[in-house]
Structure formats: C-alpha cells, structure tokens
C-alpha positions as CSV (number, residue, x, y, z in Angstrom):
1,X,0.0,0.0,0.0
2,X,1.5,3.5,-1.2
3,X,2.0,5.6,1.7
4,X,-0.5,8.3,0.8
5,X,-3.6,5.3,0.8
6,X,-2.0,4.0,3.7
7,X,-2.1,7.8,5.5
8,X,-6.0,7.3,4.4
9,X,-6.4,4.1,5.7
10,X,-5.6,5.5,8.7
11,X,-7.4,8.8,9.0
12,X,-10.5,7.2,7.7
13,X,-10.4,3.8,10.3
14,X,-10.3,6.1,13.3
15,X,-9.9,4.0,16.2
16,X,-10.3,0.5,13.7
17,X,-6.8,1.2,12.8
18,X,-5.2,-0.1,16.4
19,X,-6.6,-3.0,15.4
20,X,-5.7,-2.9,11.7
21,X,-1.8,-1.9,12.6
22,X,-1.8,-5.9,15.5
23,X,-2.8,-7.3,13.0
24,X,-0.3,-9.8,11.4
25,X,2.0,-9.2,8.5
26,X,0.6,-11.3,6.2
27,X,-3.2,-10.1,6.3
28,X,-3.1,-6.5,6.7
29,X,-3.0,-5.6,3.3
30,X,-5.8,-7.4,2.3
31,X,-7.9,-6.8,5.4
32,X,-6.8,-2.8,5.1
33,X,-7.6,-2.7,1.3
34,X,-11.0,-4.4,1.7
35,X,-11.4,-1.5,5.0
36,X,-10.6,1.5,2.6
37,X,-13.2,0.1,-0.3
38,X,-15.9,-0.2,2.3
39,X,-15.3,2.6,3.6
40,X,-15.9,4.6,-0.2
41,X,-19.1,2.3,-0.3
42,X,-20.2,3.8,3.2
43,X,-19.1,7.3,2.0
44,X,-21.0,7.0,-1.3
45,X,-24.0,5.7,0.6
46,X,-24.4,8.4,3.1
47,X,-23.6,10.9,1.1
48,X,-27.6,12.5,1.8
49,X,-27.0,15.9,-0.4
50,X,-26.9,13.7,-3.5
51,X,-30.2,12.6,-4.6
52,X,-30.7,8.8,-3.8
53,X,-30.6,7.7,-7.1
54,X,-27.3,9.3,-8.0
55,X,-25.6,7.4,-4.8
56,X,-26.5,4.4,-6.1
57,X,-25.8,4.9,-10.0
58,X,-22.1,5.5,-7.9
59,X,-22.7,2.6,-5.8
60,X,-23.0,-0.2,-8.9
61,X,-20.2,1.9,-10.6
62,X,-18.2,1.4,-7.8
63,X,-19.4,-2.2,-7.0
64,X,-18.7,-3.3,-11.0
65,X,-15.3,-1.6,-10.9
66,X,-14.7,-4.0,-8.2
67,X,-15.8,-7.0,-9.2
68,X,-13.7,-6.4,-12.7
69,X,-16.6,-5.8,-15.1
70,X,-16.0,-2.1,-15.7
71,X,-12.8,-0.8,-17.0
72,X,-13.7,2.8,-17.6
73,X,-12.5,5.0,-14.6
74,X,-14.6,6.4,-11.9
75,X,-15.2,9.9,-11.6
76,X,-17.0,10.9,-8.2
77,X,-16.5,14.7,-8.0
78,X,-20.0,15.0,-7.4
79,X,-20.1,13.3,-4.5
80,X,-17.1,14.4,-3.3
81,X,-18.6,18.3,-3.8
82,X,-22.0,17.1,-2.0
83,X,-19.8,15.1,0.8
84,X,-18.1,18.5,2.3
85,X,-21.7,19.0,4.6
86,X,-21.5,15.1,5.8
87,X,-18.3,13.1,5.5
88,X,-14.3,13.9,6.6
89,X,-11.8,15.5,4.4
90,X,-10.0,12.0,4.6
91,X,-13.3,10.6,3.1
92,X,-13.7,12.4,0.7
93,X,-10.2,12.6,0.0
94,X,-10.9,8.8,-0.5
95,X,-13.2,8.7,-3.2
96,X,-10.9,11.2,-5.2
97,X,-8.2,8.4,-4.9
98,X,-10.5,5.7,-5.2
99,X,-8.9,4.3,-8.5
100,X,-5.3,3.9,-7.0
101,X,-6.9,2.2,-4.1
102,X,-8.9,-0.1,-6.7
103,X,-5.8,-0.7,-8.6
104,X,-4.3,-2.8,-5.5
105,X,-6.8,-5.4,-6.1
106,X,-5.3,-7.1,-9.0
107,X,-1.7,-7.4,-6.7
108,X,-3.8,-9.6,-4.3
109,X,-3.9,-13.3,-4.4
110,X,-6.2,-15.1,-6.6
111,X,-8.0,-16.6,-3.4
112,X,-7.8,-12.9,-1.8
113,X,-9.2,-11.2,-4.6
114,X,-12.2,-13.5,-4.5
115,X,-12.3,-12.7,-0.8
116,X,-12.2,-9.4,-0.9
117,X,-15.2,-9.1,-3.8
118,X,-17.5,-11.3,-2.0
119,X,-17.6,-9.2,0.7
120,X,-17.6,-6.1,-0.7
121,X,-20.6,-7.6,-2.7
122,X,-22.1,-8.4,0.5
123,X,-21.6,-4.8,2.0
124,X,-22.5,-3.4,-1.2
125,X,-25.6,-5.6,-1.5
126,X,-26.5,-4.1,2.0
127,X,-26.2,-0.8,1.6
128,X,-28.1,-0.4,-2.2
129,X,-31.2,-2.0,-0.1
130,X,-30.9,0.4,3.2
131,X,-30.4,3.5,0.5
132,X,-33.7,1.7,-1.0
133,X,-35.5,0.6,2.3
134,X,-35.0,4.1,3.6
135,X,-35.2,6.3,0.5
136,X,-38.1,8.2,1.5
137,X,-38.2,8.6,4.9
138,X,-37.5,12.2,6.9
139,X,-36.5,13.2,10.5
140,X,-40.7,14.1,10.1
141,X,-41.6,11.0,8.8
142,X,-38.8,8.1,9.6
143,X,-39.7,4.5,9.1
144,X,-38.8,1.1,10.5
145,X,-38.1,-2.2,9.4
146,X,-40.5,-4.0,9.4
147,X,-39.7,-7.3,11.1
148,X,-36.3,-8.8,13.2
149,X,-35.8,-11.1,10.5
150,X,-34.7,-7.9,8.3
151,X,-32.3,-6.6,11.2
152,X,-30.4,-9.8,11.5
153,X,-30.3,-9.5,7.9
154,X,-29.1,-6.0,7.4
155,X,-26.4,-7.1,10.3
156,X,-25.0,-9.5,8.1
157,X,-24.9,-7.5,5.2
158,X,-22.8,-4.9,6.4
159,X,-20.9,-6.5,9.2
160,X,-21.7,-10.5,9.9
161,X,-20.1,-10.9,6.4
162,X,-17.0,-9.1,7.8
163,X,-16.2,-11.7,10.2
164,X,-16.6,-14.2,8.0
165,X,-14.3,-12.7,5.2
166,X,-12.1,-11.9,8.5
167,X,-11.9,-16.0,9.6
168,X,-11.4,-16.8,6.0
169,X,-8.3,-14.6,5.0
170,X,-6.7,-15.2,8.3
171,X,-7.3,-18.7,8.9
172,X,-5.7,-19.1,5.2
173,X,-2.7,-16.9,6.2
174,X,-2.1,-17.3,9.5
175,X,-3.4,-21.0,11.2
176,X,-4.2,-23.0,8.1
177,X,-2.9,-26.5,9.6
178,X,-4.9,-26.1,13.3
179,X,-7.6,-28.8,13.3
180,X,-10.9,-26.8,15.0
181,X,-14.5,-27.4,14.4
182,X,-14.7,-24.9,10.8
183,X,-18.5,-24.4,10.8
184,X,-18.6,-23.0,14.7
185,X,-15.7,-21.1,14.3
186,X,-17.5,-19.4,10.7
187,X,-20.5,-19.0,12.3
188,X,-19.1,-17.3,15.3
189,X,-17.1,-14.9,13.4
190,X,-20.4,-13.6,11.7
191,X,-22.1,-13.5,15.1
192,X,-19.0,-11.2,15.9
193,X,-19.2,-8.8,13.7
194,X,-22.8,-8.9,13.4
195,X,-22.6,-7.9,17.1
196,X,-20.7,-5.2,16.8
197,X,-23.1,-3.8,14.3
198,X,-26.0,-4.3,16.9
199,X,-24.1,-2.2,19.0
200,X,-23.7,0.5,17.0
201,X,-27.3,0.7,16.0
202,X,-28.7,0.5,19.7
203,X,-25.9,3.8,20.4
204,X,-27.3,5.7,17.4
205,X,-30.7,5.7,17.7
206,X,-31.2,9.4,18.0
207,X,-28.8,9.9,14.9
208,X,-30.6,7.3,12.2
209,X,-33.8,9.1,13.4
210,X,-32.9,12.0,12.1
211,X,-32.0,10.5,8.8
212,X,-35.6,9.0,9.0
213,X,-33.8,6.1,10.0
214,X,-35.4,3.3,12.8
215,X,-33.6,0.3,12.8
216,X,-35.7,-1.4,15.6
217,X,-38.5,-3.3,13.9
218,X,-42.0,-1.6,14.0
219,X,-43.9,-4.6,15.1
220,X,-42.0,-4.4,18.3
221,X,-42.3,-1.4,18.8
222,X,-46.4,-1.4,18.2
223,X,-46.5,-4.1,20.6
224,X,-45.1,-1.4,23.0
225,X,-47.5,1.7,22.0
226,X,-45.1,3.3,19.7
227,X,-44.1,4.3,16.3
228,X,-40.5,5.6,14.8
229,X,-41.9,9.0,15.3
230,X,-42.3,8.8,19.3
231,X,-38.9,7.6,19.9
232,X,-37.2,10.9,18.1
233,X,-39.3,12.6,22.2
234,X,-37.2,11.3,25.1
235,X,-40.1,10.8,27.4
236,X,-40.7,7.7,25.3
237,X,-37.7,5.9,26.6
238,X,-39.9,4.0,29.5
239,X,-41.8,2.4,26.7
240,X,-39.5,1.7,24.8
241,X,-36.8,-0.4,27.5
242,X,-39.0,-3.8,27.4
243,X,-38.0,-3.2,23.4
244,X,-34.6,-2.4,24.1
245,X,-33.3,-4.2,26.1
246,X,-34.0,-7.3,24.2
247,X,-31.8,-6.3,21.3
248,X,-29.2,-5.4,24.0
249,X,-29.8,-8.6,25.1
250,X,-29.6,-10.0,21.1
251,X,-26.0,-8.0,20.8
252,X,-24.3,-9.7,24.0
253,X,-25.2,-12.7,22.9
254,X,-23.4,-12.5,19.4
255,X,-20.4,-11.0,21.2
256,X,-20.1,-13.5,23.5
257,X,-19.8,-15.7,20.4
258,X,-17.3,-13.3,19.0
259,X,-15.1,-14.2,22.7
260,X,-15.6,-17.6,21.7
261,X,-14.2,-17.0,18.7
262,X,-11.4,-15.2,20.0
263,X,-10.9,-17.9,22.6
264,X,-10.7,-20.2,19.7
265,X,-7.9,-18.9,18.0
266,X,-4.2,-20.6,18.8
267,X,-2.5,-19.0,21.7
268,X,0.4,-18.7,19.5
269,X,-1.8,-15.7,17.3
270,X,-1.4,-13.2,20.0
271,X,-1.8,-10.2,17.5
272,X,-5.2,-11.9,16.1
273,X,-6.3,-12.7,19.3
274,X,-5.8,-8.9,20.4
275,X,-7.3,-7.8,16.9
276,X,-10.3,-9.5,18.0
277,X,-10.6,-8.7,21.4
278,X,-10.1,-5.3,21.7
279,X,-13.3,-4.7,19.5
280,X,-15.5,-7.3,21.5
281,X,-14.2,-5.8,24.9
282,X,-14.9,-2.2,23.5
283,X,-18.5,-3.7,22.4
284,X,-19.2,-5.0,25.6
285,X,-18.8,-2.5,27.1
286,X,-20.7,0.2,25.6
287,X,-23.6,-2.1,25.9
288,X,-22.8,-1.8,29.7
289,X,-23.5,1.5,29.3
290,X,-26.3,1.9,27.1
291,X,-28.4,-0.6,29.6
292,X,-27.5,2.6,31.8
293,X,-27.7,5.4,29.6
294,X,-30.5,7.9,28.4
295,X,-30.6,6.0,25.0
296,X,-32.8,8.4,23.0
297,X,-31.4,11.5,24.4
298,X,-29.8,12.9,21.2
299,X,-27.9,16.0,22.7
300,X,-25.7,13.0,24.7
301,X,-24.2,9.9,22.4
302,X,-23.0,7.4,24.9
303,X,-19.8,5.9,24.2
304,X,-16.6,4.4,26.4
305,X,-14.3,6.5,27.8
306,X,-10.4,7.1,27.3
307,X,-9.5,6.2,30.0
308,X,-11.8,2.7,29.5
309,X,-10.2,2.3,26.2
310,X,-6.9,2.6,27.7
311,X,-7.8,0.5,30.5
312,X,-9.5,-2.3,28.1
313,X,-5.7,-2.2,25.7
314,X,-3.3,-2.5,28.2
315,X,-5.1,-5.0,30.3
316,X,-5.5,-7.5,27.1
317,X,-1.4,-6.7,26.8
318,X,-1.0,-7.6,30.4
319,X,-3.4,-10.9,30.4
320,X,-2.1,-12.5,26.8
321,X,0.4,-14.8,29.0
322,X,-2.1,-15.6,31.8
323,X,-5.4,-18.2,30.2
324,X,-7.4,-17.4,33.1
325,X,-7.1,-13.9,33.1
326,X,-7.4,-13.6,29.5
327,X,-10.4,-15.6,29.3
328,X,-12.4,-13.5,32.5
329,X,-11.7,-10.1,30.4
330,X,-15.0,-10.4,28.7
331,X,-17.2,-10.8,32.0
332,X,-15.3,-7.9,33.5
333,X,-15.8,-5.0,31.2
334,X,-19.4,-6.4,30.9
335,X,-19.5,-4.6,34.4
336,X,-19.4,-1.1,35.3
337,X,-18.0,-0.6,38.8
C-alpha cells in the first residue's frame, strides 16, 4: 500500500486502525484494502446531499469496478462536492483516490481477490437495499423495518459478512494447519461482527432518526405503543426499555460468540487474538452503558471513555500470558464498577 492510501487508511479507520496496525503481516493488506473500499461504499451511501438515485448509480459503478466488469474510470467529483456537509476531508479525499486504491486489487492473491469481492458484494448488496429501504423517509416522517428477521439481515450485510471474510483470510494466512471445528468457528465470526453492528445501532438511535432512519422493527415497537416517530421525544424511553433491552440482550449474545471466537484462536496468534478482542471488549462494554444510559437523548451519544479504552488495551497486553485472566476479560468490562 502506497504511503498516501496507507495515511488514508488511517485517518478514515479512526480507532479500527489499532486493530488494523496488530494485526499480522501477512493479512493486513488485504484486510486494510477491503477496509478502505468499504469505507468509499459507506461514503458513497451516506452521502444525503446527492439525490438517492445518483448514490447508487455510484454505488454499482463502484461495486462493477470491483468486481472487474468495468474498465472505464470512476469519476465521483459530485459526490465528493456534496460530501463537504456530511463526511471527513479523509473521506472524501478517499473517493478522489479511489482508483489507485482499486488498482491494489489485481496485486492480491487469486484466493484474496475472491475474498475481498465477495464481501464487498455483501456490504455493497447491504447498503443499495438500506439506501432503498429508507429512501423516502425524513427526520418528520422516519420508518422502521419491518420485522427482526430484516435486522439480523441488514447485520449480516454490512458487518456478519465481515467476520466471515475476517476468519477466512486469516485462517488461510495465519493457522491454516490447526484442526478446529470450521463451521462453529465461521459462524461465530459472523455472530461477531454482526454484534458489533447491533451495538452500534442501539448507540445511534437518535442519529438514524434523524435521517428517517429506525432500525428497531416496527412490530415491536407497536406491541409497545409506539411508532419511529415517538422515539425521536425522550419521554418515550420507558416504553421503549422492554424493546430495548432485548436487542441489548440479542447483541451480548453475538459478542459473546465473538469471545468464543477469540478464545478459539491458537494462543500462538497473540496479534489476532488482540485484533479480536479489543473490538468485542470495547462492544461490551458500551452495551454496559447503554443498559444505563438515556438512549434516546440525542444531545448525549454514549460511548466508552479514554480512559476505558486505555484501561481495556493495556489489560489484554497484560493478560495474553495468563489463560485465566485472558479468558475473564469479557465478563469484567461487561460490568461497570
């Protein structure tokens, strides 16, 4: 990676690149090129000053460019002139240089490059039907998906299928010969990153509102007395908890099958296993605090602290010799003291 995409990888990861830069050798290019792409993706798609069907005229541009089935350059000065009101200078600075990042692709393995276009795909795939799910909705009229079954879809989509492109390039790369049950450890690295998605959703609430966004199903919500609409006035927090709560309860669950997953991996791949766990423990433990927090107050996004994130980074350091203490990090930044 040149040092000017890798300078982007960097400002556009934000506190993903700690876990990009542990990562081993021989799978952070790949795992960092498939990052920046997604990242354009997610640029392209959230880009709301361009007219929906513009982001995704870009979006299949990008996806074919990709995938090897368009040759002719992409020009996205139009969204990078519509991005100044929504998106970073390093994003947008992204999809200027969004054809010398595409032309890394081709130096990647055969097996890589397969990789890394299925899950783009994937992501790809997930965004196109959010942009289309959500097309006409308003901070004055948002809508809702409308049953769980589409949640734990649009969680794959965008972030299960990370952990499974995730276990596939590093297991090829870093622990091809360790004999583990495949399936379990594939299906927990989906539930891992399909986690940390949940997590992210439950903390923005009040921000996808006001995109006309509600990611919590409306039939739940009905069941409950409310619609998208009520949850953009804090008082409706009481009604909503029952709702909540189980989707909290929904996201510990998958990240405690992330911790599996990271429990899983040979001692001897200390840099995965901190790749892993620093994200899970970080998940965690926001969703200590959201059980705690004023969820739809929109003036106040709840988030860990510094001083927890230095806390959670140089305790994993300090446990990787220690089994015991290495495996009870999950349960204790599950608690706030």
């Amino acid at each position: 990676m040149t040092p000017e995409l890798e300078a982007l990888l960097r400002a556009t990861s934000r506190s993903f690149y700690l876990t990009l830069r542990i990562l081993p050798a021989s799978v952070r290019p790949q795992i960092g090129l498939a990052y920046l792409l997604a990242r354009a993706t997610d640029t392209i798609a959230d880009t709301e000053l361009v007219p929906v069907s513009d982001r995704l005229a870009a979006l299949e541009a990008l996806r074919q460019r990709i995938e090897g089935t368009r040759s002719v350059p992409l020009d996205l000065r139009n969204l990078v002139a519509s991005s100044v009101a929504n998106s970073s200078p390093a994003e947008r600075q992204l999809l200027e240089r969004i054809e010398p990042a595409l032309a890394l692709l081709p130096q990647q393995s055969a097996e890589d490059q397969r990789d890394i276009r299925s899950v783009l795909a994937t992501i790809t795939g997930g965004q196109v039907l959010d942009l289309q799910r959500f097309g006409g909705a308003s901070v004055s009229a948002p809508e809702a998906l409308a049953q769980d079954a589409e949640l734990d879809d649009y969680t794959y989509r965008v972030a299960g299928c990370v952990g499974e492109f995730w276990t596939r390039v590093t297991r090829r790369h870093c622990f091809p010969a360790v004999p583990m049950d495949e399936a379990q450890f594939v299906a927990d690295g989906i539930r891992f990153g399909k986690g940390l998605q949940l997590v992210n959703i439950l903390r923005d609430i009040p921000r996808d509102l006001r995109s006309g966004r509600c990611y919590l199903p409306a039939p739940a919500l009905a069941a409950v007395g409310l619609k998208p609409g009520d949850l953009l006035i804090p008082a409706s927090e009481p009604r909503l908890q029952p709702v909540y709560q189980y989707w909290l309860q929904r996201a510990e669950e998958h990240l405690t099958a992330g911790w599996r997953y990271t429990l899983t991996l040979p001692r001897s791949q200390w840099r995965l296993r901190l790749a892993c766990a620093w994200p899970i423990l970080l998940g965690v433990r926001t969703l200590a605090h959201l059980r705690r927090g004023r969820v739809l107050d929109a003036s106040h996004r709840i988030k860990v602290s510094r001083a927890e994130v230095r806390a959670i980074l140089l305790g994993s350091l300090l446990r990787l010799v220690v089994p015991s203490a290495w495996e009870a990090q999950f349960q204790r930044a599950s608690r706030l003291d």
